[in-house]
N, C-alpha and C positions, 0 to 999 in steps of 0.2 A: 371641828369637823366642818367641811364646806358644802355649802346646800348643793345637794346632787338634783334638783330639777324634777324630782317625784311627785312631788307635792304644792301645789300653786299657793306660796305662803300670802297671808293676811294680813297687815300691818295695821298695826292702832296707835293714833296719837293720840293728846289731848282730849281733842277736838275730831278728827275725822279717821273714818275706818278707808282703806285703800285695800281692794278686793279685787279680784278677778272681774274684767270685761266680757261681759255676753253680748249676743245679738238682741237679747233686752234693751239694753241699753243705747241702740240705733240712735233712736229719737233725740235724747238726752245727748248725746255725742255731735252728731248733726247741730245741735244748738249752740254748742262750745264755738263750732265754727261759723257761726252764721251772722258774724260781725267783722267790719274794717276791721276795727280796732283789734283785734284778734288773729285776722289774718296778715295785717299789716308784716310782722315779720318772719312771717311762716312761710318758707320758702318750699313746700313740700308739693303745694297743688299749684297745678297750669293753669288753673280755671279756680272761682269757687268750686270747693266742694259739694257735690251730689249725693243723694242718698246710697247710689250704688257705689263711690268712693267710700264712703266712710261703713259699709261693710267688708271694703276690702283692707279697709285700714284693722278692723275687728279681724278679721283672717292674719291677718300680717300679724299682730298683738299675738294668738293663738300658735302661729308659726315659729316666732322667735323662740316663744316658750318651748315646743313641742322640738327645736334645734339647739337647745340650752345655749342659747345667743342674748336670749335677754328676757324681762318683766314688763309688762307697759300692767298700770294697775288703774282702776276709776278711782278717784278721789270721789267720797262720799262724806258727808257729815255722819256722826253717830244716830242723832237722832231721822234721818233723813237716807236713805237707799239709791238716793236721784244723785245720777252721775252729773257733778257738776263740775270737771275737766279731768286729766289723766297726769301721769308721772309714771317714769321706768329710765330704764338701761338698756340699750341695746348694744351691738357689736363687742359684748362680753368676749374676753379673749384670756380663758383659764390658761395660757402657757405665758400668757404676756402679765395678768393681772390685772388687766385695767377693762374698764364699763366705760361709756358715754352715756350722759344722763339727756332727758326731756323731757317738757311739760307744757301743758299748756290751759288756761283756766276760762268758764263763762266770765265775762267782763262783768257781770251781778257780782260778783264774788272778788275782787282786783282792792289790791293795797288793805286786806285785813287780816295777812298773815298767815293764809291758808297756803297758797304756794310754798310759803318758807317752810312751816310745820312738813308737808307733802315733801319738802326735796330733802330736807334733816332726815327724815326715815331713811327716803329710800338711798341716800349716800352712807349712813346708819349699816344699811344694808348690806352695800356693794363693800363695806371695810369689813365688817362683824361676821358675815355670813357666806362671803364668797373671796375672802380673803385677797381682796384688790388691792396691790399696790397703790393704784392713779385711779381717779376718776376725771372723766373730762367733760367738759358741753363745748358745744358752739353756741355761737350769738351772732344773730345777722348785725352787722355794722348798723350802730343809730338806737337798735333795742335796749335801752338802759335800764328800762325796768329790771329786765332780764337779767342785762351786766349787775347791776346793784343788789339784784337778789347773788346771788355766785358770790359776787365779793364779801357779802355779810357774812355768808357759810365758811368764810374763809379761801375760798378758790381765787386763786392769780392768774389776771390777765396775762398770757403769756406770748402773744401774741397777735398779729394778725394775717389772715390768707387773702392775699387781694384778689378779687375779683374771681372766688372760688367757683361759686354757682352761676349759671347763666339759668336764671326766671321770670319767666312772661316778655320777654326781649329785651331783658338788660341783666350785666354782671351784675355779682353781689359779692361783696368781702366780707368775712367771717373772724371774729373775733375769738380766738381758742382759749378757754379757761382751765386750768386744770388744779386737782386736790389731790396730793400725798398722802398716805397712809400713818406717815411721820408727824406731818403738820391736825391731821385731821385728830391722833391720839392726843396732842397738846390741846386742844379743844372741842371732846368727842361731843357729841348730838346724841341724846335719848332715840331707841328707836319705838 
C-alpha cells in the first residue's frame, strides 16, 4: 500500500527520531543556518537567511506535505527534541515515481553519521512506502561531503548540469545523483 499523505509519518532510527516540523522549532532551524560552513553550498537563499525566511521555509515544509509533493522531517536525537538539521523529499511525482531527496545539518553534529542514519530512512522511505522507482539529489559542484555521503548510499553520480543556478551573482553547476529501486533492493537501508 502506498502512503496516501493522511498522516505525517515519524521515522526512527538508531539513534534519532525524524518528526514533523513546527514553528517550535524557528529558533533551532535558524541555527542550522547560521554558519559558512553550512551555507557554503546551499544555493537556496540570496542573502543569509532571516528569521522571517526560515518561517517561510517552515510553510513551505507544511505546504509540500499539505500538496502530497513531499516530507521535509527535523532530525532529532531520541534522547534530545532540539532540531538539530532536516531531511525529506520534495517534487514527489506518483506517475513518474521518483522523490528528490535534501538535507542539511548543524556543523556541531557534521562527520558522525547522523546525516547518513537521517538519508538511509528517508530513501527507506521513498522505496518501501511511496513506491519510488528513482530517487534523486543534486549537489552544488565542490560539495563532496555531500557527493560522499550519496555515493556510500549507493547513489551514481550521473551527471552534471553546468552552470544550472545563477546565485548571489555567479552560475553554479550541479552534480545529479540518482538511486534505482533495483540497486537500492540489492542493498536495502533499515528504515
Amino acid at each position: 500500500m502506498t502512503f496516501d499523505f493522511t498522516e505525517f509519518p515519524t521515522l526512527q532510527t538508531e539513534r534519532l527520531i525524524l518528526r514533523c516540523i513546527t514553528m517550535g522549532d524557528l529558533a533551532d532551524w535558524f541555527a542550522v543556518w547560521n554558519n559558512d560552513d553550512v551555507l557554503r553550498y546551499m544555493i537556496d537563499f540570496d542573502t543569509d537567511p532571516d528569521e522571517a525566511e526560515v518561517k517561510d521555509i517552515i510553510r513551505w515544509a507544511d505546504d509540500i506535505y499539505a500538496n502530497k509533493t513531499g516530507i521535509r522531517w527535523a532530525i532529532t536525537h531520541k534522547n534530545d527534541d532540539a532540531m538539530i538539521g532536516s531531511v525529506g523529499f520534495h517534487l514527489y511525482s506518483a506517475k513518474n515515481h521518483c522523490a528528490e531527496i535534501g538535507y542539511e545539518l548543524h556543523i556541531d553534529y557534521w562527520r558522525k553519521g547522523i546525516m547518513s542514519e537521517a538519508v538511509q530512512s528517508v530513501t527507506a522511505f521513498c522505496f518501501t512506502q511511496l513506491n519510488c522507482h528513482r530517487v534523486e539529489a543534486n549537489v552544488t559542484v565542490g560539495n563532496e561531503g555531500s557527493a560522499g555521503l550519496l555515493k556510500k548510499l549507493g547513489f551514481t553520480l550521473e551527471g552534471t548540469w553546468r552552470d544550472k543556478v545563477y546565485w548571489r551573482g555567479a552560475f553554479y553547476s550541479l552534480w545529479q545523483f540518482g538511486l534505482l529501486e533495483s540497486e537500492y533492493k540489492q542493498n536495502p537501508k533499515p528504515l
